[in-house]
C-alpha positions in Angstrom: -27.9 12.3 -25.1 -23.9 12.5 -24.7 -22.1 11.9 -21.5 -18.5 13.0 -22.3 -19.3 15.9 -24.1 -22.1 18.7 -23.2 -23.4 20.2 -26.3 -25.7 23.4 -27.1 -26.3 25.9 -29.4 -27.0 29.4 -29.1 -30.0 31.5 -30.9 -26.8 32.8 -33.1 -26.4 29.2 -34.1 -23.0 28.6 -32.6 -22.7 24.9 -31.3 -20.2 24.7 -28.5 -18.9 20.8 -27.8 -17.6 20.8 -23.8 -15.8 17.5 -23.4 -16.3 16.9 -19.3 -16.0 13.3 -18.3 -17.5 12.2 -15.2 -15.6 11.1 -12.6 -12.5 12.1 -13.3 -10.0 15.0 -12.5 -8.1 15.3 -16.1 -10.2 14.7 -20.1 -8.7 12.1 -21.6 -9.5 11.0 -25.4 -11.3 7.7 -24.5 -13.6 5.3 -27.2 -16.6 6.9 -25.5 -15.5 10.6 -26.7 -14.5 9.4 -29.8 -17.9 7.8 -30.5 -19.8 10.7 -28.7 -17.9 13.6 -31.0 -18.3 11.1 -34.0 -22.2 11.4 -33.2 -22.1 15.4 -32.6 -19.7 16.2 -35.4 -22.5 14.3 -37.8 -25.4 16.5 -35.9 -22.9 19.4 -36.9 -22.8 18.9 -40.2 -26.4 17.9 -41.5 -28.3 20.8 -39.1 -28.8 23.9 -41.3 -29.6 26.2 -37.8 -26.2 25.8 -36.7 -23.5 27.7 -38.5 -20.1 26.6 -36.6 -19.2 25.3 -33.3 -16.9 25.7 -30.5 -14.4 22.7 -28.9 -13.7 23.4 -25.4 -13.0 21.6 -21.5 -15.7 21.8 -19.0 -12.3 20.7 -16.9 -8.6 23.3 -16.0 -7.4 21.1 -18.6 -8.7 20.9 -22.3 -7.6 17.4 -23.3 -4.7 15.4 -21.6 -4.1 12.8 -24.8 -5.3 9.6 -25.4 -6.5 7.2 -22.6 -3.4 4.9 -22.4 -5.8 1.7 -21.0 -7.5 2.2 -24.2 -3.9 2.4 -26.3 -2.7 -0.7 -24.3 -5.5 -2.8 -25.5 -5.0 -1.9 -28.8 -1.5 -3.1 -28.9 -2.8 -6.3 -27.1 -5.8 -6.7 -29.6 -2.8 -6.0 -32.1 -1.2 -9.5 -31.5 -4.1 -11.2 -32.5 -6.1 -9.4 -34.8 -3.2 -9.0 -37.3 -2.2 -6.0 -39.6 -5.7 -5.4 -41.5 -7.5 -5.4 -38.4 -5.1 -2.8 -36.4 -4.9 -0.3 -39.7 -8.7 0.1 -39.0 -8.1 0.5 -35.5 -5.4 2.7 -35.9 -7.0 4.7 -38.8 -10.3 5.4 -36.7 -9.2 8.6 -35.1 -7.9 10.1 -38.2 -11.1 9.4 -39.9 -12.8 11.2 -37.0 -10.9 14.0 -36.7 -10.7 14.3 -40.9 -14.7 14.3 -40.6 -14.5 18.0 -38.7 -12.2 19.6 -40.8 -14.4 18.4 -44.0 -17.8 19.1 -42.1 -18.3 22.1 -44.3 -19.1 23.7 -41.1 -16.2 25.5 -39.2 -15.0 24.5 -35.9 -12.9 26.1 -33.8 -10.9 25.0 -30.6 -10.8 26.9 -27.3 -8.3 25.9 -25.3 -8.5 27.0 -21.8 -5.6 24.4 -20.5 -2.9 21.6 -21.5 -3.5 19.6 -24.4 -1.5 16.9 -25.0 -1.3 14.1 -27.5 -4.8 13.3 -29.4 -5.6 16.6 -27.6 -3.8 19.0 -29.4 -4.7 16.7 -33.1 -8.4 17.4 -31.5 -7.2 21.4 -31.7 -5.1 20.8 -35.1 -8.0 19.0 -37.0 -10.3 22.6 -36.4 -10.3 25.2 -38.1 -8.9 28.1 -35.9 -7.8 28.3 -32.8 -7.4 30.0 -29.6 -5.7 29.6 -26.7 -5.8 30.8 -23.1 -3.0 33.2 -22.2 -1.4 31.7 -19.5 2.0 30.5 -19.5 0.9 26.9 -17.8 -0.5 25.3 -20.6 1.3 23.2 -22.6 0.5 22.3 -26.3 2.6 19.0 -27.2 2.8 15.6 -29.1 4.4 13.6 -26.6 3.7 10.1 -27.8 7.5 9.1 -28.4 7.7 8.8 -25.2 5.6 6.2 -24.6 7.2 4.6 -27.4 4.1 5.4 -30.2 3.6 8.4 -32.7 0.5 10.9 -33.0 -2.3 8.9 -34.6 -4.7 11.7 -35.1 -2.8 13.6 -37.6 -0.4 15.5 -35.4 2.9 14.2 -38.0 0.9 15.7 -41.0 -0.7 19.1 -39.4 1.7 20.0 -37.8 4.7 20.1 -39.8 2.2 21.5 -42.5 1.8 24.6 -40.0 5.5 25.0 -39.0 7.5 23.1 -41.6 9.3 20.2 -41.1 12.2 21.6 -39.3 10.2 24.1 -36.7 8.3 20.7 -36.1 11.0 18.0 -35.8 11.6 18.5 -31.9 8.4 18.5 -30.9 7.6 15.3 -32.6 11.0 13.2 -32.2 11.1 14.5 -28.5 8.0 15.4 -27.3 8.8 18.9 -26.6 5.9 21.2 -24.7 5.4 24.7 -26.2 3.9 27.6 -24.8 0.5 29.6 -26.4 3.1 32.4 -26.9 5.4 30.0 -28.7 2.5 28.1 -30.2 1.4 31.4 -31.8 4.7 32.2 -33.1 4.6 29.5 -34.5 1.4 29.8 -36.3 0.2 26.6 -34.6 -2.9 29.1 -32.7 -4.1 31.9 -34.3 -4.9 33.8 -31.5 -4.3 34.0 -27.2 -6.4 35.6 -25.5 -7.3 36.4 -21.9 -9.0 33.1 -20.5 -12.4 35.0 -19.5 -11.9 36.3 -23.3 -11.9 32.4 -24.7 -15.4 31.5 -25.9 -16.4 35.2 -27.4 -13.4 35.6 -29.2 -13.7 32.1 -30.8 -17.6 32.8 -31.3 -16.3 36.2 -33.0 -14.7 34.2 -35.6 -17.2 32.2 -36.4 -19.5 35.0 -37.0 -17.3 37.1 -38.7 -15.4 34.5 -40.7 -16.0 31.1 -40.3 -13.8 29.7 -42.9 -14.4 25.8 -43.2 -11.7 24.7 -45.3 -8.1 24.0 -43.7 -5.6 25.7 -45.1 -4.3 22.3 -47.1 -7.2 21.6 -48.1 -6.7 24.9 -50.3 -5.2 25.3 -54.1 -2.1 25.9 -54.5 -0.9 25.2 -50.4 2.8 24.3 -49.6 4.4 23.3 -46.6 6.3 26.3 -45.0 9.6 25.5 -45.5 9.4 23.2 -48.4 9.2 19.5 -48.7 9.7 16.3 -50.9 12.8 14.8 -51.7 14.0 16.9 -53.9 13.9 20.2 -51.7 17.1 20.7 -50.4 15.9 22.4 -47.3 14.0 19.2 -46.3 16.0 16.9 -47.2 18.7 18.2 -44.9 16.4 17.5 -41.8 15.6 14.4 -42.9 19.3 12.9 -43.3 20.3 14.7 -40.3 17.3 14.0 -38.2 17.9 10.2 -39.4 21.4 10.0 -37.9 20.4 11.6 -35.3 17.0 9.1 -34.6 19.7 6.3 -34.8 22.4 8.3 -32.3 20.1 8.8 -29.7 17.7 5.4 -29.7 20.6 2.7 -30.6 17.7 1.1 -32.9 15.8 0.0 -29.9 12.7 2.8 -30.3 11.1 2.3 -33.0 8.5 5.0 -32.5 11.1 8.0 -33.8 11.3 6.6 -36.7 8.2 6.1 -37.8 7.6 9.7 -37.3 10.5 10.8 -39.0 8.7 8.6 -42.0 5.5 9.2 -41.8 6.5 13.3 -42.1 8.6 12.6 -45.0 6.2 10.3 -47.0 3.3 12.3 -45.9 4.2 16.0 -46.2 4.7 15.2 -50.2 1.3 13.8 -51.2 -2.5 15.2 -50.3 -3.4 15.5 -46.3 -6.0 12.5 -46.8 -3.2 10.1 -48.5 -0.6 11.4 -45.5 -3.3 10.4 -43.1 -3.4 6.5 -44.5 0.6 6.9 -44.4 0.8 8.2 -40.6 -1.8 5.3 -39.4 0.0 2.7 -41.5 3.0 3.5 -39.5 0.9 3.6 -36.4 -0.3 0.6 -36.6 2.7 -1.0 -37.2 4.1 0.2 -33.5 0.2 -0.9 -32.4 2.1 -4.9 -33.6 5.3 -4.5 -32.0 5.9 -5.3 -28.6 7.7 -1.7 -27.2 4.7 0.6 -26.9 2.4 -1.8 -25.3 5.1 -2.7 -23.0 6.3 0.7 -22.2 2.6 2.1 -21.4 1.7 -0.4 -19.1 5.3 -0.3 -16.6 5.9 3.3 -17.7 2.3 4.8 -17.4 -0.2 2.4 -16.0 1.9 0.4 -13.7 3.5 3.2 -12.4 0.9 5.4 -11.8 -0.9 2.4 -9.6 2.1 2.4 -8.0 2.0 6.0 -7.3 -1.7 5.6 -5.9 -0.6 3.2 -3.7 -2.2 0.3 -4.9 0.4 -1.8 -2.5 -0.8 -0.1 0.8 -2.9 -2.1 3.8 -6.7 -1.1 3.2 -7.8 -1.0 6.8 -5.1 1.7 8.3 -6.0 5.1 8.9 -3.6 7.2 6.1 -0.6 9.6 8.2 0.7 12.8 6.9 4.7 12.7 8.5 4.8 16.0 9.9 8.2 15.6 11.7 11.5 13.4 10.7 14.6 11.9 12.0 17.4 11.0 9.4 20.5 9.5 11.2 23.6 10.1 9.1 23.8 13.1 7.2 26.1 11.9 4.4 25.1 11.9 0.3 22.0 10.0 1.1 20.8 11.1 4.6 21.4 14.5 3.0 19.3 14.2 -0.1 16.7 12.5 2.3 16.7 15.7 4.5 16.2 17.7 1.4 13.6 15.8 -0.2 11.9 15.5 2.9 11.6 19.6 3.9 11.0 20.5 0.2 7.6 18.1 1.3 7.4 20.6 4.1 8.3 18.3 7.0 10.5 19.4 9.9 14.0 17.1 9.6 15.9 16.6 12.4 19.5 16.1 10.5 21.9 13.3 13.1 25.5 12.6 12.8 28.2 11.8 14.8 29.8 15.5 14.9 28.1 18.8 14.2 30.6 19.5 11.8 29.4 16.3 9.8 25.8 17.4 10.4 26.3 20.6 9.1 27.7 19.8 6.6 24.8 17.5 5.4 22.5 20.7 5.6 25.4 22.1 3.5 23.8 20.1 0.6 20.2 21.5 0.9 21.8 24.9 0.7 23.8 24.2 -2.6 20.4 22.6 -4.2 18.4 25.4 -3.3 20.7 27.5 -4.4 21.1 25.7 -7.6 16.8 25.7 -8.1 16.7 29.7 -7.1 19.3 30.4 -9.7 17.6 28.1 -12.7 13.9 29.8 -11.1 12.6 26.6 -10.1 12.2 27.8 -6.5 11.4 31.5 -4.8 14.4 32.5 -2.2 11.6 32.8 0.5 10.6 29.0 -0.4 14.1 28.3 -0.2 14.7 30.0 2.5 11.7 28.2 4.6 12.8 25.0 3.5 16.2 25.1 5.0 14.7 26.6 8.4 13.1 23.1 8.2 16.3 21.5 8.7 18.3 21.0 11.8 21.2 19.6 12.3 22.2 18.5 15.2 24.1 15.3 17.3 21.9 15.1 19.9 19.1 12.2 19.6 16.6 13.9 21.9 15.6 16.2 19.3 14.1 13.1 17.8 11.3 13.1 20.4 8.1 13.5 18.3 9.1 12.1 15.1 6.4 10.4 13.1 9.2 8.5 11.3 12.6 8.0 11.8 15.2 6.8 8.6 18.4 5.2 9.5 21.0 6.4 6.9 24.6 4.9 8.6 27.7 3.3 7.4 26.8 0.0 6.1 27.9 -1.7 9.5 25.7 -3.9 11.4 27.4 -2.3 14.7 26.4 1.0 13.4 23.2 0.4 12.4 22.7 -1.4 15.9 23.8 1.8 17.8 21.8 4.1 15.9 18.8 1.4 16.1 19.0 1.5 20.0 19.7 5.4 20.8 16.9 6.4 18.5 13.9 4.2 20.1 15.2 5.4 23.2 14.1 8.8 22.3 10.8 8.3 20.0 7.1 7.7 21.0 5.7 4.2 20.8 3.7 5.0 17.6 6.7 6.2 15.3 8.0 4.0 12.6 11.7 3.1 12.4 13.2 2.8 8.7 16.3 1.6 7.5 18.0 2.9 4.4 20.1 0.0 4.3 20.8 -0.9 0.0 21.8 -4.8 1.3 21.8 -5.7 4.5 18.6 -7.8 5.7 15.8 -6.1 7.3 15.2 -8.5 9.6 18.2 -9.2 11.2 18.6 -5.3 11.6 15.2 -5.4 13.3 16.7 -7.6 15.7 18.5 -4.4 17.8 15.0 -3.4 17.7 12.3 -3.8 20.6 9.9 -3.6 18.5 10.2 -5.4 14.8 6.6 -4.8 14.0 7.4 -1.2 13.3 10.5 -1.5 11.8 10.8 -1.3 7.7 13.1 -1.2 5.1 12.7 2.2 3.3 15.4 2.1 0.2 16.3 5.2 -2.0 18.6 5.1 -4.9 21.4 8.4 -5.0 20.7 11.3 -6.1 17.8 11.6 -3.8 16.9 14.7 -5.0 16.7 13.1 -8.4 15.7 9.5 -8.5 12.5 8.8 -8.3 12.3 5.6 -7.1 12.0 4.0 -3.1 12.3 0.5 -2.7 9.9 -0.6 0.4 11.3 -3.7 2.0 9.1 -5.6 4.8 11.1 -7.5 7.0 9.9 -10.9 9.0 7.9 -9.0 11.7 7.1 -5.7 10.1 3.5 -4.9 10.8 1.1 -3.0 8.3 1.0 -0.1 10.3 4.9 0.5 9.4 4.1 -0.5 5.7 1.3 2.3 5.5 3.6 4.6 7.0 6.4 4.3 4.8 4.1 4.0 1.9 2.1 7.6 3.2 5.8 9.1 3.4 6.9 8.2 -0.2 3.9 9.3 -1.4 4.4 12.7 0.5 7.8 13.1 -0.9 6.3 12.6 -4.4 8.5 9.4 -5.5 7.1 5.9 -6.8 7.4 3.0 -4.2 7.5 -0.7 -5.0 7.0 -3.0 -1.8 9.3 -6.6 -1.7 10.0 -9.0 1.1 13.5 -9.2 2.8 16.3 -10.9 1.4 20.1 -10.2 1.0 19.9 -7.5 -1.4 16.7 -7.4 -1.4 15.5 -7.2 -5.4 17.1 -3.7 -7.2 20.4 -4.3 -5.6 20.8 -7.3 -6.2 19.3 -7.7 -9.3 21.8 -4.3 -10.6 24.6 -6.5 -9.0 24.4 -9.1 -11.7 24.9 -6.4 -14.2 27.5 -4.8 -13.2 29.2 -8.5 -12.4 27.9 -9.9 -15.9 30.2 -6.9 -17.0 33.4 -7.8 -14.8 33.0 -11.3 -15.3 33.2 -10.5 -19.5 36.6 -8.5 -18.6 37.8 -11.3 -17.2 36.9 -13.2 -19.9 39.2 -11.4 -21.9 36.3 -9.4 -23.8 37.3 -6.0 -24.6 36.0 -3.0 -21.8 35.2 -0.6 -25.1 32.8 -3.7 -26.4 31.5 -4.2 -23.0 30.2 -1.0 -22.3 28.8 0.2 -25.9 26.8 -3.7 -25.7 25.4 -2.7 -22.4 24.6 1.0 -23.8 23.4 -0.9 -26.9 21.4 -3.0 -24.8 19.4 -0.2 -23.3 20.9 0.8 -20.1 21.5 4.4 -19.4 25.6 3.6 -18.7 27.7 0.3 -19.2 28.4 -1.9 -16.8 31.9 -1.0 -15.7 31.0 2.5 -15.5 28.2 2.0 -12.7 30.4 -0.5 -10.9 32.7 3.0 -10.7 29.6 5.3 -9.9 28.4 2.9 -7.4 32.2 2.7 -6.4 34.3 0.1 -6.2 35.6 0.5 -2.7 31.5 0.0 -1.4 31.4 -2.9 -3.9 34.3 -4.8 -1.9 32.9 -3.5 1.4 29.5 -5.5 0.5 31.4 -8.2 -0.7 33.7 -8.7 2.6 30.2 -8.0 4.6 28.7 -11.1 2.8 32.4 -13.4 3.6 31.8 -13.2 7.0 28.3 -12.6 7.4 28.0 -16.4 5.6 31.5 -17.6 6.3 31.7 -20.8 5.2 28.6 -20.7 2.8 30.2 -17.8 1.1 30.3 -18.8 -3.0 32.8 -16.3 -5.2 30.9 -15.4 -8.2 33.9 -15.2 -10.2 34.6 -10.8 -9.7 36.0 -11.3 -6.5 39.8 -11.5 -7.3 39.5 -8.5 -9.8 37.8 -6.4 -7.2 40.4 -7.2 -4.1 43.1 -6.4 -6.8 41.6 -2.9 -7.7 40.8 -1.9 -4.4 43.5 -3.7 -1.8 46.6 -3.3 -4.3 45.9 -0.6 -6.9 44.1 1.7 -4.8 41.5 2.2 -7.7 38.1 3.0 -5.6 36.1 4.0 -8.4 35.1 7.5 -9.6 34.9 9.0 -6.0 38.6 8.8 -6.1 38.9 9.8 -10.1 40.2 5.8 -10.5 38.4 2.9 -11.4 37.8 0.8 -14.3 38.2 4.5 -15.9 40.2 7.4 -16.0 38.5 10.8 -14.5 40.8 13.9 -15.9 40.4 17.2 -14.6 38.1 19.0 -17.0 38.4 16.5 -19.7 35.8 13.9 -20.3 36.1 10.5 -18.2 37.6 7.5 -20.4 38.4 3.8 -19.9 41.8 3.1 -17.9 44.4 1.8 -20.4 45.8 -0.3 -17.6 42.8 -2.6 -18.0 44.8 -4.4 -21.0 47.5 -5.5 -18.3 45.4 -6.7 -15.7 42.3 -8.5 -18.2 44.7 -8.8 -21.6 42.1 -8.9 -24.2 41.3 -12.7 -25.8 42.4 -12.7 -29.6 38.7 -13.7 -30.8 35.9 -11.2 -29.6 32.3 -11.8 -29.4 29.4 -10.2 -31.1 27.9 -7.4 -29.8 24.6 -8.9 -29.7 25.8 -11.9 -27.9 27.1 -9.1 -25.4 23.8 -7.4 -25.2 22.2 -10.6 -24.7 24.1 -11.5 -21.5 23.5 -7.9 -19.8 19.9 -7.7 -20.0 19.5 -12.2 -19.5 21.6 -12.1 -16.2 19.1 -9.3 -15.2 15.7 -11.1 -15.9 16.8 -14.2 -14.7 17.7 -12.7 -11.7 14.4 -10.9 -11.3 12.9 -14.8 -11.8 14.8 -15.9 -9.1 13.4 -12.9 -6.7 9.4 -14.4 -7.6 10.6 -17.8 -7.2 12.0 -17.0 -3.6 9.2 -14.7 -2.5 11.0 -11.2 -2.6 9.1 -9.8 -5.5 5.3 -11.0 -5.4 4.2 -9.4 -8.5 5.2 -8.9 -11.7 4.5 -4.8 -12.1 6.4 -4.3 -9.2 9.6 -6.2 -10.9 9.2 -4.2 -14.0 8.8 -0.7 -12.2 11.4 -1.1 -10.0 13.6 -2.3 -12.6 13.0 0.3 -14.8 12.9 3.4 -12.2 15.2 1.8 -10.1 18.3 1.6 -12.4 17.2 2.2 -15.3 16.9 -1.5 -17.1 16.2 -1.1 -20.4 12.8 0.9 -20.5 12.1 -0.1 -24.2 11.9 -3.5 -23.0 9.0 -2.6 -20.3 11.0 -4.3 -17.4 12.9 -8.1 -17.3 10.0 -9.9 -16.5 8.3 -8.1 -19.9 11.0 -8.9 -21.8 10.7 -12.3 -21.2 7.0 -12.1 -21.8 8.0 -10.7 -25.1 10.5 -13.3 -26.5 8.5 -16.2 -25.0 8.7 -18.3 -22.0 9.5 -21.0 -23.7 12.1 -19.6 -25.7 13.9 -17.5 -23.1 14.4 -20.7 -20.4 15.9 -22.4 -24.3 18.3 -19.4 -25.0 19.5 -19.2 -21.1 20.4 -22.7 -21.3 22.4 -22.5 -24.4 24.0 -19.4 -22.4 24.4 -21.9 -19.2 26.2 -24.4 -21.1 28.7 -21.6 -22.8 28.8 -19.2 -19.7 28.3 -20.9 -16.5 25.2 -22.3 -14.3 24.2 -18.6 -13.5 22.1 -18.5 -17.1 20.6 -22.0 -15.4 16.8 -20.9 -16.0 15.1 -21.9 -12.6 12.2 -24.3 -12.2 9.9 -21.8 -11.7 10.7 -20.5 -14.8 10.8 -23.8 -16.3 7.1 -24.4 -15.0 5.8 -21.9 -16.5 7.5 -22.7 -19.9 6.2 -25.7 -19.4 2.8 -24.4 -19.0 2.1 -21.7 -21.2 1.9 -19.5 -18.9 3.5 -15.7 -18.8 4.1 -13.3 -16.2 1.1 -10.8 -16.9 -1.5 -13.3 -17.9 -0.1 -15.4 -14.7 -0.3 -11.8 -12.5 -3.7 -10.9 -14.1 
């Protein structure tokens, strides 16, 4: 008896296969369906009384992909078992899903929601199918972006049904298409009404019930052509090359193996492209990005998303009403993001003007999502009525939360600190949207620290999806449950870290944008600097988010930190650069359209020429890959520093917040993975070859050097 998959046959002899797991909201394509559809396809095939059968979801969705705990031990047994071992591995599912289409009995897949992944190669490897008319479901191969390629077949069936060129986009990017677009497509062969699903695949079978794929045929040919030698192909695969290179900078291997596992397989028999497609599986099974890449991007995250951080034993809140003080960028993203959850805001600033003005940006997003049909004008509508702005702090009384979104001034703060807890209950949580300043010496102008808690967003609000929860000294788990049940409301990804200047994402995203002001100084080139950190894997170069971020705040948090240590202050080296750009030149960063570059009026940004005067270039330049190295080093070692010190106090939490936070390399899975992924022991030898060339800030510290020392690594140590 199955547990994964219900199976029964009809007195017509019609077998229909219902994959329902236990337990769970969402099918995924585990080693227990595998196995279970292994024993039922084999069932299929040798019982004369049953003349087809039917593949559907006992769930709204038909199959959501592959399980990706199952995929991430298969690129950790990869490391060990070496290539034989993982081609087997890799090549089971093909073998599987090869076994329907050669049954001799014909199968055909009703789809009646999403399928995604080893889902849709599950649809792909039967002989027809149909599809639920409803514009919802989305049929894709969206393993690139977990940094693998289809392994049941999807790089050889599908392009075999479009052509190459109709397939290339959703392959290389993952892209979702519709049953309307799937049919066009020839991918389905028919959509149907849902209620409609199971006769009209039970009408083929009895009326047709062809068991041979169409490749399996004489005489087939991919749509389109194929081979080297067809023109039409070979176009794609030149341009599709250059582009695969464009877009990954070498550092995702995954598009390329696509790219040649469609171009070696599409020209030989579908059993020989199937070998080709798992060879090239299995070799991204042995490197490190897609095991690294599921487990921050996928698994890590969606722990984080559950909440795995949150105090056990208190009661879960829903925030029903919120108080943001300070309705600039951020306040005002927080007021949106906030309402769009359906909570009433209540919008504080200074001046009405000001906190109009911060409602001002709600109107021009939900104008913007009306427009691009992402939101109804009555949802709209009620969203903004959910808004107030106002100066007057008594309309905070009955606030479940209240987030402090001032001028990064400790006087500010204070004032804001004190006015709002004279106003709200005794049971309402104060947060502070501070980026730097320590939580708890702001709880200080609190009377009650216990419920007072860093709550951390990253700008846009609207679009980030990352909150950085920061616990201060006294801050209760009440207030940590709170915030937690808030970001959870609002739909983002928290990661929880103990207080500290900077806390961890600031101050770990400081040492790359300083890494890449300290090179200018250095005389390294600013073009060089930027395309190595671009090269490296972050979404911009350094000098470019030191003008996002803007150089004016930059000084601001720099001038904060002179007097907040005064004597104890250490220059790190950007200090003189900064002072001149800012204090003398005026050039505050992209806010004013000057900064390290040049904004022009309708004309794309580009570095400032003036750079050459102020950091003249040194005659000899270093490699690009010594470049790259520094960039994502001064990161991780600064992320080693946060565990030594007690700010971080787990390793996923590091990588996500790295990752989501501002963007660090996702390829890489995070700093700490990175590390994990050269070695320990070869990272703390590397930094200290950097320390002796650079300076003591590539000094790998002890705790690092312990666990060199030891064998240890960061997820065995965190497992």
């Amino acid at each position: 008896m199955t547990e994964t998959i219900k199976y029964d046959v009809d007195s017509d002899g019609i077998a229909t296969l219902t994959i329902d797991l236990p337990n769970t909201s969402m099918n995924v394509l585990n080693q227990q369906v595998m196995d279970e559809l292994k024993e039922l396809v084999g069932k299929i095939a040798s019982d004369d009384k049953v003349k087809g059968a039917i593949v559907t979801s006992g769930k709204p969705a038909f199959l959501a992909g592959a399980d990706l705990k199952m995929i991430e031990k298969m690129t950790g047994m990869a490391k060990t078992a070496g290539v034989e071992e993982t081609f087997k591995e890799a090549y089971f599912i093909n073998q599987l899903l090869r076994s329907i289409e050669t049954s001799g009995k014909p199968f055909v897949a009703a789809i009646n929601g999403l399928a995604m992944g080893g889902g849709l190669e599950l649809c792909l490897a039967c002989h027809y199918r149909v599809v639920a008319d409803d514009p919802k479901i989305q049929l894709s191969q969206p393993e690139v972006k977990v940094g693998l390629m289809p392994g049941g077949g999807g790089t050889q069936r599908l392009p075999r049904l479009m052509g190459i060129q109709a397939s290339a986009p959703y392959l290389l990017q993952g892209k979702s298409m519709s049953p309307q677009e799937a049919l066009g497509f020839g991918v389905v062969h028919e959509v149907v009404s849902g209620d409609q699903l199971l006769s009209a695949a039970k009408k083929w079978l009895m009326e047709k019930g062809d068991p041979v794929a169409p490749w399996d045929k004489k005489g087939f040919k991919v749509p389109g052509g194929a081979g080297a030698m067809d023109p039409r192909s070979v176009q794609v695969f030149i341009a599709g090359a250059a582009m695969v290179q464009k877009e990954t900078l070498r550092n995702y291997p995954a598009a390329l193996a696509i790219l040649s596992a469609v171009y070696e397989g599409t020209q030989i028999p579908i059993d020989q492209g199937l070998d080709v497609e798992s060879k090239y599986f299995a070799s991204l099974l042995l490197g490190p990005t897609a095991g690294n890449m599921i487990r921050t991007l996928f698994i890590n995250k969606g722990a984080a998303d559950k909440l795995i951080r949150r105090p056990k034993d208190v009661e879960k809140t829903t925030i029903s009403k919120l108080g943001v003080l300070g309705a600039g960028m951020m306040g005002a993203g927080i007021a949106f993001v906030s309402a769009k959850a359906g909570m009433e805001v209540v919008l504080i600033d200074r001046e009405q003007a000001l906190a109009e003005k911060g409602k001002a940006y709600s109107e021009g997003l939900v104008k913007k999502n009306v427009q691009r049909k992402r939101m109804t004008q009555e949802k709209g509508d009620a969203l903004l009525a959910r808004i107030k702005p106002t100066t007057d702090f008594a309309e905070l009384d009955g606030c479940d939360l209240v987030i402090e979104a001032v001028f990064e001034d400790a006087k500010v703060k204070a004032d804001a600190t004190v006015k709002a807890e004279a106003v709200i209950g005794k049971a309402a949580v104060f947060g502070s949207n501070t980026s730097t300043m320590p939580i708890t010496g702001l709880a200080k102008n609190s009377k009650r620290p216990d419920r007072f808690i860093g709550i951390h967003f990253f700008s846009p609000v609207e679009k980030m999806p990352l909150v950085e929860i920061i616990k201060g000294k006294k801050t209760g788990d009440e207030a940590l449950a709170r915030a937690l049940d808030y970001v959870a409301q609002i739909r983002k990804t928290p990661v929880v870290v103990n207080d500290g200047r900077g806390f961890y994402t600031s101050r770990v995203v400081s040492t790359f944008v300083n890494e890449g002001m300290l090179m200018l100084t250095e005389g390294v080139k600013p073009a060089l600097i930027e395309n190595g950190g671009r090269m490296a894997g972050m979404p911009v170069g350094p000098l470019s988010l030191a003008d996002e971020v803007s150089l004016e705040l930059t000084y601001h948090i720099k001038e904060t930190m002179r007097q907040a240590l005064a004597g104890k202050y250490i220059p790190d080296g950007t200090d003189t650069l900064i002072d001149h750009m800012v204090l003398e030149l005026k050039r505050l960063g992209k806010k004013n359209g000057k900064g390290f570059y040049e904004y022009p009026e309708g004309a794309k940004k580009h570095l400032w020429p003036g750079l050459a005067e102020i950091c003249p270039p040194a005659p000899e330049q270093p490699d690009v890959e010594d470049v790259k190295k520094r960039i994502l080093y001064r990161q991780a070692l600064e992320t080693v520093r946060c565990m030594e010190e007690g700010v971080l106090m787990n390793a996923s939490d590091a990588d996500v917040g790295a990752i989501f936070g501002w963007g660090f390399a996702p390829f890489t899975g995070g700093p700490l993975s990175l590390i994990d992924t050269v070695g320990v022991e070869k990272f703390v030898a590397e930094c200290k070859g950097l320390a002796k060339k650079y300076g003591v800030r590539f000094k790998p510290p002890k705790y690092l050097r312990d666990m060199a020392a030891k064998g240890e690594t960061f997820y065995k140590q965190a497992a």
